[in-house]
C-alpha positions as CSV (number, residue, x, y, z in Angstrom):
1,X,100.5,79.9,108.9
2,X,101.0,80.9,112.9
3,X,99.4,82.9,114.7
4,X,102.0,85.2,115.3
5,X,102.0,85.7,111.2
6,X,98.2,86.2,111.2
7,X,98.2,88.7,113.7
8,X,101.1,90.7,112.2
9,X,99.5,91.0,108.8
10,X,95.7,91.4,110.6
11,X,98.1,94.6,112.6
12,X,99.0,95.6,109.0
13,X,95.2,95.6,107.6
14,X,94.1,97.2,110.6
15,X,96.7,99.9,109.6
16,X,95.8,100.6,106.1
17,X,92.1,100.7,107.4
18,X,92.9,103.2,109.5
19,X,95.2,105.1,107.2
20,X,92.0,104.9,104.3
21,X,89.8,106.9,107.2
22,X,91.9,109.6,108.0
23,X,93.0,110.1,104.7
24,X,89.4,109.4,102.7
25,X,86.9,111.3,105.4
26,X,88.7,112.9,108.1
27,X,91.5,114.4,106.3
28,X,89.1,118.0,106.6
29,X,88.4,117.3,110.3
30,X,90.1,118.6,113.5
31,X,91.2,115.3,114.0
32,X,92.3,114.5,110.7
33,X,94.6,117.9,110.3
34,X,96.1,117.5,113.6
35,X,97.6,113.9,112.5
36,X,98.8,114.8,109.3
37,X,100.0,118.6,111.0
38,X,98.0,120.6,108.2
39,X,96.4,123.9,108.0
40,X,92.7,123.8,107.5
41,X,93.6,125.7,104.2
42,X,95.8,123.0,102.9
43,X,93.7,120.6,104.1
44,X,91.1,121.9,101.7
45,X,93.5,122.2,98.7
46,X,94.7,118.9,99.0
47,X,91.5,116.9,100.3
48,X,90.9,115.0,96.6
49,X,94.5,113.9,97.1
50,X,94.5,113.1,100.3
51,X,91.3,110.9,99.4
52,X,93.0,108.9,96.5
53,X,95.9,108.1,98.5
54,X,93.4,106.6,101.5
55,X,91.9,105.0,98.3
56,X,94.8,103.1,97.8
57,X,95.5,102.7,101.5
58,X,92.2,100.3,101.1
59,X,93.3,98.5,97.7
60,X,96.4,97.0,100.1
61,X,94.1,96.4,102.8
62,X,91.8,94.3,100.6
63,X,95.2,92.8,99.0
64,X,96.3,91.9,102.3
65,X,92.5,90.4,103.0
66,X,92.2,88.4,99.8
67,X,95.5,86.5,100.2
68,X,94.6,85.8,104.1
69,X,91.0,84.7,104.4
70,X,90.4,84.1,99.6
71,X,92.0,82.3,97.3
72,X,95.0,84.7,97.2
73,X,97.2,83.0,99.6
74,X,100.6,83.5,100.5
75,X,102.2,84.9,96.8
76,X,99.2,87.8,97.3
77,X,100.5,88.4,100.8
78,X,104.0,88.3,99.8
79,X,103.3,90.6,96.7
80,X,100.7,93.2,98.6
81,X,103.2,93.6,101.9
82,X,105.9,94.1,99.3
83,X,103.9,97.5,98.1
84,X,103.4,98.3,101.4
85,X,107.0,98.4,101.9
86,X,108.0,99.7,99.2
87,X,105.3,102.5,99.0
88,X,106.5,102.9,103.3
89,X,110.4,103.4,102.0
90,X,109.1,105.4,99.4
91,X,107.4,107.7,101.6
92,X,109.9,107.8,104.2
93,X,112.3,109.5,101.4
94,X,109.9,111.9,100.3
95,X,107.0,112.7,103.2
96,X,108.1,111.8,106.7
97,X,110.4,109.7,108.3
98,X,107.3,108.4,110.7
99,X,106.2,106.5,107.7
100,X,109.0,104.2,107.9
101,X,107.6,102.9,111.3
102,X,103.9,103.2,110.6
103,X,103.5,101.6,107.4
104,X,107.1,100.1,106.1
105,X,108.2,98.3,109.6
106,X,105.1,96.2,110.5
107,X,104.8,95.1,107.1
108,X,108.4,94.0,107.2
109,X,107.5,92.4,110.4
110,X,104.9,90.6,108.9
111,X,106.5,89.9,105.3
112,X,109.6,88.2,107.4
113,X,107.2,85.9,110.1
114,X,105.3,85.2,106.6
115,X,108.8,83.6,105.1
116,X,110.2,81.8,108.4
117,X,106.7,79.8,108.5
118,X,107.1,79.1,104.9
């Protein structure tokens, strides 16, 4: 695999790493309401939500993980950046178009560098 590859899925762990945070323990912050463009009230309501969705933010991350550095190798890789995309199209329809260039592109990116060095 190149290094280019490893460093777009590593940009793509990173990611859902980040996306796990906001959305597990800062979703009820300052911080965390002025990303998402809540109110502290909805934040509130929807905070378990918000948390189980981070929660599977970090089951991709780990996906992603496994097939670089365990035994999962490229089909895990292939199979995890394939939810990503299709959880990042997914959400573009339905939550915010933003989503197609923070989660869906770079994992595009990275599923297409992952194929070439095939």
């Amino acid at each position: 695999m190149s290094i280019l590859t490893t460093i777009a899925i590593s940009i793509v762990i990173v990611l859902h790493v980040l996306f796990l945070v906001l959305e597990m323990f800062l979703w009820n912050t300052t911080a965390g309401r002025k990303t998402f463009g809540l109110s502290e009230d909805f934040a509130k309501q929807s905070a378990a939500l918000a948390a189980n969705q981070g929660l599977y933010n970090g089951f991709l991350a780990a996906g992603l993980l496994w097939g670089l550095f365990g035994t999962g190798g490229n089909d895990a890789l292939l199979f995890f950046l394939g939810c990503i995309i299709i959880a990042g199209l997914y959400g573009t329809l339905t939550a915010s178009r933003k989503i197609l260039f923070l989660q869906a592109l770079p994992a595009v990116i990275a599923m297409a560098l992952l194929l070439l060095n095939n």
